[in-house]
C-alpha positions as CSV (number, residue, x, y, z in Angstrom):
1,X,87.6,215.8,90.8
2,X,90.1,218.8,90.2
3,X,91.2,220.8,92.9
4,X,89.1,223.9,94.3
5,X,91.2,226.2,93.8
6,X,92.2,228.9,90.9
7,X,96.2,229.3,90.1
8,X,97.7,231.9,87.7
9,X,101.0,231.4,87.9
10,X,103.7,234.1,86.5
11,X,106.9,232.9,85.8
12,X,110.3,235.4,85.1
13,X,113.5,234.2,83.9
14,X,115.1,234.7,86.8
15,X,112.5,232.6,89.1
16,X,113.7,229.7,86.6
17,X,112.9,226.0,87.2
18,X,115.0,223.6,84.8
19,X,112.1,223.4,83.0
20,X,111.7,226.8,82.0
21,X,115.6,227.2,81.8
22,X,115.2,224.6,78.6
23,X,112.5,226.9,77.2
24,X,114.3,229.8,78.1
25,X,117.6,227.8,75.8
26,X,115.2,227.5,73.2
27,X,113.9,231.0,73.0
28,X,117.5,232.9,73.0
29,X,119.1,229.4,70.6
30,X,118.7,231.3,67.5
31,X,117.1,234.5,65.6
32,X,115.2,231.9,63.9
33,X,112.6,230.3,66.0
34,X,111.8,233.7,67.9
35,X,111.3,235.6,64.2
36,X,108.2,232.8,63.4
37,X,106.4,234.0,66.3
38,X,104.0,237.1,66.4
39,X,105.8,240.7,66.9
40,X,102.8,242.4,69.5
41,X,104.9,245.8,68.5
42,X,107.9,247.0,66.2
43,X,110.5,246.7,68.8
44,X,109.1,243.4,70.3
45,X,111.9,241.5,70.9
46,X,111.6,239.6,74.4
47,X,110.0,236.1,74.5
48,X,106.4,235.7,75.7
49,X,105.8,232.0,76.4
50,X,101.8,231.8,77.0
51,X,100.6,228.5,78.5
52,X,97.3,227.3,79.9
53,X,95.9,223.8,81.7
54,X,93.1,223.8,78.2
55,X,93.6,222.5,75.2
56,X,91.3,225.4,73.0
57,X,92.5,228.9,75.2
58,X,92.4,231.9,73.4
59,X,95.4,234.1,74.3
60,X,95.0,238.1,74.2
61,X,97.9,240.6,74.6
62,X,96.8,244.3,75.8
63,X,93.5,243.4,74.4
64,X,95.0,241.6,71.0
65,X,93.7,238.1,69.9
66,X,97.1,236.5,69.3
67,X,95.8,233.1,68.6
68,X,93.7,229.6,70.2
69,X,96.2,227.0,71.6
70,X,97.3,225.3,74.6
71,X,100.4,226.9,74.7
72,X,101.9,229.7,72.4
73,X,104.8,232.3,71.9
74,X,104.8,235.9,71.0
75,X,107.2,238.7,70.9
76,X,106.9,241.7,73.3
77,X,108.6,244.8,73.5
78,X,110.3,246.0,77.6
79,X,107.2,247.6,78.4
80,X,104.2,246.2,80.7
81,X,101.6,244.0,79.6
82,X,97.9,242.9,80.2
83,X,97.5,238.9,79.3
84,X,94.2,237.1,78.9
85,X,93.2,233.8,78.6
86,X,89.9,232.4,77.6
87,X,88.9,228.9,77.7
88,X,86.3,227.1,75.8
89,X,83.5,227.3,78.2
90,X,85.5,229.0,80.9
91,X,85.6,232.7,82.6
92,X,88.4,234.8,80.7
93,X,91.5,235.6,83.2
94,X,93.4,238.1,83.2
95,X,97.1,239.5,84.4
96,X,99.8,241.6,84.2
97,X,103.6,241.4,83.6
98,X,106.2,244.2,84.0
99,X,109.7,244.4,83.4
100,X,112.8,243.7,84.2
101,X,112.5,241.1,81.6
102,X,116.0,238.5,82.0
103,X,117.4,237.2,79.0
104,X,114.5,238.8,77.0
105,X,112.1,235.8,78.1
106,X,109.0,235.9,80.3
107,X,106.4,233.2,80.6
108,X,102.7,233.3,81.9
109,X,100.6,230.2,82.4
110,X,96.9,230.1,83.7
111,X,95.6,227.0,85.3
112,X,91.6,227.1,84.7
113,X,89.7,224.4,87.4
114,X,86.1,223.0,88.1
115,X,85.0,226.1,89.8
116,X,86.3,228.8,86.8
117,X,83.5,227.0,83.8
118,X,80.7,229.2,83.3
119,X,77.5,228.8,84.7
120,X,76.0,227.0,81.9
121,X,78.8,224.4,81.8
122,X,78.8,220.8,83.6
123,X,80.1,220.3,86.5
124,X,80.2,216.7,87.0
125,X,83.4,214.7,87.6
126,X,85.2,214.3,84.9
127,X,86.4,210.7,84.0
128,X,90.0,209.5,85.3
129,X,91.3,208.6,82.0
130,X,90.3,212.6,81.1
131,X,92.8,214.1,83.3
132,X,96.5,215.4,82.0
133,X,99.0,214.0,83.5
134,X,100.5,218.2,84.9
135,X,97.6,218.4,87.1
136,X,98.3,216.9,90.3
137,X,95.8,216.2,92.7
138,X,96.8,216.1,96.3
139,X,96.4,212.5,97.8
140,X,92.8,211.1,98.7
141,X,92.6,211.0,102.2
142,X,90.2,210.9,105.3
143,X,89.2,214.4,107.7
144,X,91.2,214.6,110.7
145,X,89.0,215.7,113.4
146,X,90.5,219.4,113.5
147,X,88.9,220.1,109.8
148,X,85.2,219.4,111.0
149,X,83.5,221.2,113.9
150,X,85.2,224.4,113.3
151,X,84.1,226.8,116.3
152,X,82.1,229.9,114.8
153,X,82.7,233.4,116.7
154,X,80.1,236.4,116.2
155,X,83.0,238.6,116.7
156,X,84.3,240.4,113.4
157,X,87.5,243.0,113.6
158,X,87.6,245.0,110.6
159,X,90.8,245.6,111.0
160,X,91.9,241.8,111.2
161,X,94.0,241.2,108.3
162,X,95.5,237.8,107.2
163,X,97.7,236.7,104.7
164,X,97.4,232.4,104.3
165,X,100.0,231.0,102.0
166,X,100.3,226.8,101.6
167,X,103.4,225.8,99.6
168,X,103.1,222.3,98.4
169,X,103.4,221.1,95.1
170,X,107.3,222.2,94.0
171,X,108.1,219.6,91.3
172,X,104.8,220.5,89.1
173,X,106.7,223.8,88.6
174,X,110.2,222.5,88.4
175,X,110.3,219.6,86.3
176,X,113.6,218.4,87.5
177,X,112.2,217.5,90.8
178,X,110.7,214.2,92.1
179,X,107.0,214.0,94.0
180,X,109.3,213.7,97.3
181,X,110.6,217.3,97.6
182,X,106.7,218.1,97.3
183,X,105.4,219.7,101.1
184,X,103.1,217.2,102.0
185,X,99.6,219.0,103.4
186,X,100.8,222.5,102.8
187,X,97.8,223.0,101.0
188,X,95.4,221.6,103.5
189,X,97.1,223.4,106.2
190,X,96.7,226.9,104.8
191,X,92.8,226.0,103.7
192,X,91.9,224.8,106.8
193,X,93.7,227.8,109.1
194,X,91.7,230.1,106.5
195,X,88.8,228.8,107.7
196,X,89.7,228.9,111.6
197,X,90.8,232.9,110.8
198,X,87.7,233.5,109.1
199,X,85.4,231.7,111.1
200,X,86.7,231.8,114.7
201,X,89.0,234.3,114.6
202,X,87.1,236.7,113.5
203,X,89.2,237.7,110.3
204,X,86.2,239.4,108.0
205,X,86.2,236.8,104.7
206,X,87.1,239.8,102.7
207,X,90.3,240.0,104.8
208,X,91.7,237.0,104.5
209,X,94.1,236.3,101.5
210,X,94.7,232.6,101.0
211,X,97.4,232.1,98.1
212,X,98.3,228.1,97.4
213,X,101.2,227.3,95.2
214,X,102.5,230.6,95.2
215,X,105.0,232.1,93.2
216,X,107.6,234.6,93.4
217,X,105.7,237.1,92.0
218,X,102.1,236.1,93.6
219,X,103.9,236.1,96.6
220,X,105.6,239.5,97.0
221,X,102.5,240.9,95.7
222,X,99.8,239.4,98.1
223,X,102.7,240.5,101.0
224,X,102.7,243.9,99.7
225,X,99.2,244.7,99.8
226,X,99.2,243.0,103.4
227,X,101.7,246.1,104.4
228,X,99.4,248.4,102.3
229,X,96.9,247.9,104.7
230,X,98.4,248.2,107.8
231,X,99.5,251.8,106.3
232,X,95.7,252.8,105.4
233,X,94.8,251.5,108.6
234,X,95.8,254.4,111.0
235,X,97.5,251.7,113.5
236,X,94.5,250.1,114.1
237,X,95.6,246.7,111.6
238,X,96.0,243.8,113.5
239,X,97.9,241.3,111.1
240,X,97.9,237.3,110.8
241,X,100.7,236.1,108.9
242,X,100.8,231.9,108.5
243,X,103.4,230.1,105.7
244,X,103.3,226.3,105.3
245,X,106.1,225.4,102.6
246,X,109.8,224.8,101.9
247,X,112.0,227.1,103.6
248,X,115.7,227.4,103.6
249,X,119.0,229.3,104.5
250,X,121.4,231.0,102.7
251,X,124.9,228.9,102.7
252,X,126.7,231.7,103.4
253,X,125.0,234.5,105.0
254,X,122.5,232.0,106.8
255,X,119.4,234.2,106.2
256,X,116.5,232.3,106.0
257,X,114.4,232.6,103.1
258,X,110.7,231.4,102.4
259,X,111.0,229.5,99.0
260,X,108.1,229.9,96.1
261,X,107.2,227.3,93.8
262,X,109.0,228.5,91.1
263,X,112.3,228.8,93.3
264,X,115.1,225.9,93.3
265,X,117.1,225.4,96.8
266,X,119.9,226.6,93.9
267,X,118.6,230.0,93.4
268,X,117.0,231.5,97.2
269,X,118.3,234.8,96.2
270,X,114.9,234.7,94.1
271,X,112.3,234.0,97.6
272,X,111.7,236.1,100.2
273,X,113.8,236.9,102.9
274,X,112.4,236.2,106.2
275,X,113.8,239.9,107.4
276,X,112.4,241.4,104.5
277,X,108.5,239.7,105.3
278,X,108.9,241.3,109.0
279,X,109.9,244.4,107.7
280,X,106.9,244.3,105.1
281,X,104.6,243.0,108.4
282,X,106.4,245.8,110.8
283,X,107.0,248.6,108.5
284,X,103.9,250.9,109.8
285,X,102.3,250.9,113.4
286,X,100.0,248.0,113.9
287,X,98.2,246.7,117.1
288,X,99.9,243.6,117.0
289,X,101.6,241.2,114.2
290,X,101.6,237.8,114.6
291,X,103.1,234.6,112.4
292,X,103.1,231.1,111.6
293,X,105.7,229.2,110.2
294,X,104.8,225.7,109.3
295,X,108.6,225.2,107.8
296,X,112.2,224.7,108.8
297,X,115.3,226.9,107.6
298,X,118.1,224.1,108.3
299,X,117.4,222.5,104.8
300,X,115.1,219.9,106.4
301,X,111.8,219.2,105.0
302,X,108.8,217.4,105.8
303,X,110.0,214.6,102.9
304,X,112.6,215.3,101.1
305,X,114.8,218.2,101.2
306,X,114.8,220.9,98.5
307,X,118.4,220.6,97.7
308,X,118.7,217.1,98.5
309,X,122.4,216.9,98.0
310,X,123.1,219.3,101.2
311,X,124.9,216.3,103.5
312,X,124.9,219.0,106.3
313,X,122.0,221.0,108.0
314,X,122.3,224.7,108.2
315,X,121.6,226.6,111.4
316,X,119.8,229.4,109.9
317,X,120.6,233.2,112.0
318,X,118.2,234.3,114.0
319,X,116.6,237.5,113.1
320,X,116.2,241.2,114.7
321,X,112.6,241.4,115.8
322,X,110.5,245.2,115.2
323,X,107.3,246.4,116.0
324,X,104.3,244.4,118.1
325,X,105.8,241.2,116.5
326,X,105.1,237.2,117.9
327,X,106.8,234.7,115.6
328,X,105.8,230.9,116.3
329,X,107.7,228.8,114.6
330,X,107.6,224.8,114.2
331,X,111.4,224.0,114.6
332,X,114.3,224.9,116.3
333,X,117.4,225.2,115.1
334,X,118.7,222.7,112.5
335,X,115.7,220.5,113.3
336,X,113.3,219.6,110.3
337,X,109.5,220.5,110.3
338,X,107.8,217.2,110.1
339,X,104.2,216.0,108.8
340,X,101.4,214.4,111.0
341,X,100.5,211.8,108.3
342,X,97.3,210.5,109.9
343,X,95.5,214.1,110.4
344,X,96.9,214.9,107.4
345,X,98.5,218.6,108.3
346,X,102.5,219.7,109.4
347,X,102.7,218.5,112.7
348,X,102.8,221.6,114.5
349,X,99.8,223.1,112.6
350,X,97.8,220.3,113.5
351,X,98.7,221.2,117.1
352,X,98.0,225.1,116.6
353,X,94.7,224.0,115.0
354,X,93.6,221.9,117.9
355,X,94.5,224.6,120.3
356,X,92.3,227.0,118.2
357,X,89.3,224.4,118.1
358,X,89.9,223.8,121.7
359,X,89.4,227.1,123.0
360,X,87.6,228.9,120.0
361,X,90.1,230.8,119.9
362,X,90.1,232.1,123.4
363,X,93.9,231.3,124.0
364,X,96.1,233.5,125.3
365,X,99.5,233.3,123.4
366,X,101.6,232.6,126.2
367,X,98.8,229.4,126.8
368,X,99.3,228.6,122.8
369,X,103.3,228.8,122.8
370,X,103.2,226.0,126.4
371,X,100.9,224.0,124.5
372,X,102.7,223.8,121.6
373,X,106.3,223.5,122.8
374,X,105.1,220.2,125.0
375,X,102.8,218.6,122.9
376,X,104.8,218.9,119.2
377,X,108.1,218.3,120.9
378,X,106.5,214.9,122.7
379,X,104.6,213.8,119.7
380,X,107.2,214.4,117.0
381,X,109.6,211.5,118.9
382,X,106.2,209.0,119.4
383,X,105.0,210.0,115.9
384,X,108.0,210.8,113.8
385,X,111.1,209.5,116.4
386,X,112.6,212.7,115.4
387,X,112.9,215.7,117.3
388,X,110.8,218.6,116.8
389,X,110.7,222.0,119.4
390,X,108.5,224.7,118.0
391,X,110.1,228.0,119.5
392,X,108.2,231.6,120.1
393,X,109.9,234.8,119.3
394,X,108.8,238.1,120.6
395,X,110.4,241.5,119.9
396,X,111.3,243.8,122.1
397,X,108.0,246.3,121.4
398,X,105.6,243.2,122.6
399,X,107.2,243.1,125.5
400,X,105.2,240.5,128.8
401,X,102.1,241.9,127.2
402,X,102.0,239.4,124.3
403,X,101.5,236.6,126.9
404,X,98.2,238.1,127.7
405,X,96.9,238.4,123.9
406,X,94.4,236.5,122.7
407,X,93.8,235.2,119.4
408,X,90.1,236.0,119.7
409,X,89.2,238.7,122.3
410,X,85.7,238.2,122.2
C-alpha cells in the first residue's frame, strides 16, 4: 500500500542533491536543449524542471496547460510562479516558486499518494509488481506498544501550537546516497508524537503542523508561520517544537544545523541553523516554548552518517538560549542519536513517548528530563552498547519554574 501521506517537494539549485546537480549540467550544457522547451514568457530564460510520481500529469504554469507527462521542462522568466499538477484521476495540486533562481534552474516535483485519487477512484492495494521503484515505502513492521492506547485529554488550548517534522528518507532525494544514510523511524516518530500532541496534549488538530520528508523550502516555511502565530497571539502562544532527522555541525564554526532532505552533509549552509529555529520559536513573547530533538549534531546518525567520510565526530557549540525556552535533546556532545529497532522509533522518542502515555501527559518537565536522562542513557548501552545522554537546556527567562510545567495542565 503507498504511504499516507502527501509530499510536494520544491527543489532550488542551491538545495542541490547530485541528482539534480546532473540535471542542473544538463539544463545550463548548451543553448540547444533549453531553446526545444516551451518559453512561458518573452524573457523566459531559467529552467523549470516539472516532475511528478504519475505517469499521465498534466502540468500548468500561472494557469497555462504546458503539456501531460511524467516529467517535463519549461522556460520561465525571474519572476514568481504558481505550478499545478493534475493526475489522471487525482486532486490537482498546486504551488508556488519565487526567485532567487541559481544558475537559472529551478525544479518542482509533486508526489500524488493513495489518499490524493478522487472520490470516484479505487482505492484498493495496488499490485507489488505496479509500484516504481522512486517510491520507497518505509519497512513493514509490528506496533510497539507506545503507538496504541494513546491517552485522550478533554483539554484543548487554543493557543497550543506545534510544529512536527520527521526526516527520514534522504537518499530518495539525493540519488548519490545509499538506503543507510536514511533516518530510520523518523517518520513514525513525528506521526506518532502528532498524535500524542493532538490527542493528549491538547494541541487543537488544526494546530498541529506535521511536515515528513521536508525540504528546505517546506521547512523554513512551516517554521515561519509557527513564529507568525506566536506574533498574532498576543503572548498567549504556547509552542511545541519536535525534529526527528539528520542533524549536523558546521566544520568550522560548529553551529549545528537541522539538515532537509534535499541537503548533502556537503552543503549545511543550505538547512537551518539551530540559532536561527530558536530565534524563529523566541522571536515574540510566548508562554512557554518547548523542543524535541530526536538527532545528534556530532556527525553521528542513527545508521549511517550523512557525510560518511568524516573519520572524526564534531562537538557541535552550544547555543545562547532566549525567551521561555526548554530544549530536550537526545545526545550529548559528540554522542550519536541511536534507534530502538524493536519499537520501531529513535530511542529517546520512544522514551518521551512512554513518559507521555504513562502520565497522559501529566508530567512535569523536570519529572520528563529524570526520566529520560536515566532510562535512554541505561538502555542505549543494554540496547545499542553505545552511549547515549539526552541533556535539557533551559534559558535563563524559564528560570526553576520550567521544572514545575506540565505538558498537559489539565
Amino acid at each position: 500500500m503507498k504511504a499516507k501521506y502527501l509530499l510536494i517537494t520544491l527543489v532550488f539549485s542551491g538545495l542541490t542533491s547530485f541528482g539534480q546537480i546532473r540535471s542542473l549540467k544538463d539544463a545550463i550544457s548548451g543553448s540547444n536543449a533549453s531553446n526545444s522547451y516551451l518559453k512561458m514568457s518573452p524573457d523566459a530564460n531559467i529552467v523549470l524542471d516539472l516532475s511528478s510520481s504519475e505517469e499521465e500529469t498534466s502540468f500548468y504554469v500561472d494557469g497555462q496547460f504546458v503539456g501531460t507527462a511524467e516529467r517535463m521542462k519549461v522556460l520561465i522568466n525571474k519572476g514568481e510562479h504558481t505550478v499545478e499538477a493534475e493526475p489522471k484521476g487525482y486532486r490537482k495540486k498546486k504551488d508556488l516558486i519565487q526567485p532567487p533562481y541559481q544558475n537559472k534552474y529551478a525544479s518542482i516535483r509533486f508526489t500524488f499518494l493513495l489518499e490524493d485519487r478522487l472520490a470516484n477512484q479505487s482505492t484498493e492495494e495496488e499490485p507489488v509488481a505496479s509500484i516504481r521503484p522512486t517510491e520507497k515505502k518505509s519497512p513493514a513492521r509490528l506496533l510497539s506498544d507506545v503507538d496504541q492506547n494513546i491517552p485522550e485529554s478533554k483539554a484543548q488550548f487554543p493557543y497550543r501550537f506545534a510544529l512536527i517534522i520527521g526526516n527520514e528518507d534522504y537518499s530518495t532525494f539525493q540519488t548519490d546516497l545509499s538506503n543507510e544514510v536514511d533516518v530510520a523511524f523518523a517518520k513514525n516518530d513525528a506521526a506518532i508524537f502528532k498524535e500524542y500532541a493532538v490527542k493528549t496534549l491538547g494541541v487543537p488538530e488544526a494546530n498541529a503542523q506535521l511536515l515528513l520528508n521536508g525540504t528546505a523550502g517546506q521547512m523554513r516555511q512551516a517554521l515561519a508561520k509557527l513564529n507568525k502565530l506566536a506574533e498574532k497571539s498576543a503572548g498567549q502562544a504556547e509552542l511545541l517544537f519536535y525534529y526527528a532527522g539528520h542533524g549536523l555541525p558546521d566544520e568550522v564554526t560548529k553551529d549545528p544545523y537541522l539538515i532537509p532532505v534535499d541537503v548533502s552533509g556537503s552543503s549545511i549552509q543550505f538547512g537551518l541553523k539551530v540559532t536561527d529555529v530558536y530565534k524563529a520559536l523566541t522571536q515574540f513573547s510566548t508562554e512557554r516554548v518547548t523542543v524535541f530533538m530526536d538527532a545528534c549534531f556530532s556527525g553521528g546518525a542513527r545508521g549511517q552518517g550523512l557525510v560518511s567520510a568524516r573519520g572524526v565526530k564534531i562537538k557541535p557549540k552550544e547555543e545562547t538560549l532566549n525567551g521561555k525556552l526548554v530544549v530536550f535533546t537526545a545526545s550529548s556532545g559528540d554522542q550519536s542519536s541511536l534507534p530502538y529497532k524493536e519499537k520501531g522509533h529513535g530511542l529517546f522518542t520512544y522514551f518521551l513517548l512512554k513518559k507521555i502515555q504513562e502520565t497522559k501527559g501529566a508530567v512535569t518537565y523536570k519529572e520528563l528530563s529524570d526520566y529520560l536522562r536515566s532510562q535512554v542513557s541505561l538502555q542505549s548501552v543494554v540496547i545499542n552498547s553505545k552511549e547515549q545522554d539526552p541533556q535539557t537546556n533551559i534559558s535563563p527567562a524559564a528560570g526553576a519554574e520550567w521544572e514545575k510545567w506540565r505538558l498537559n495542565d489539565k
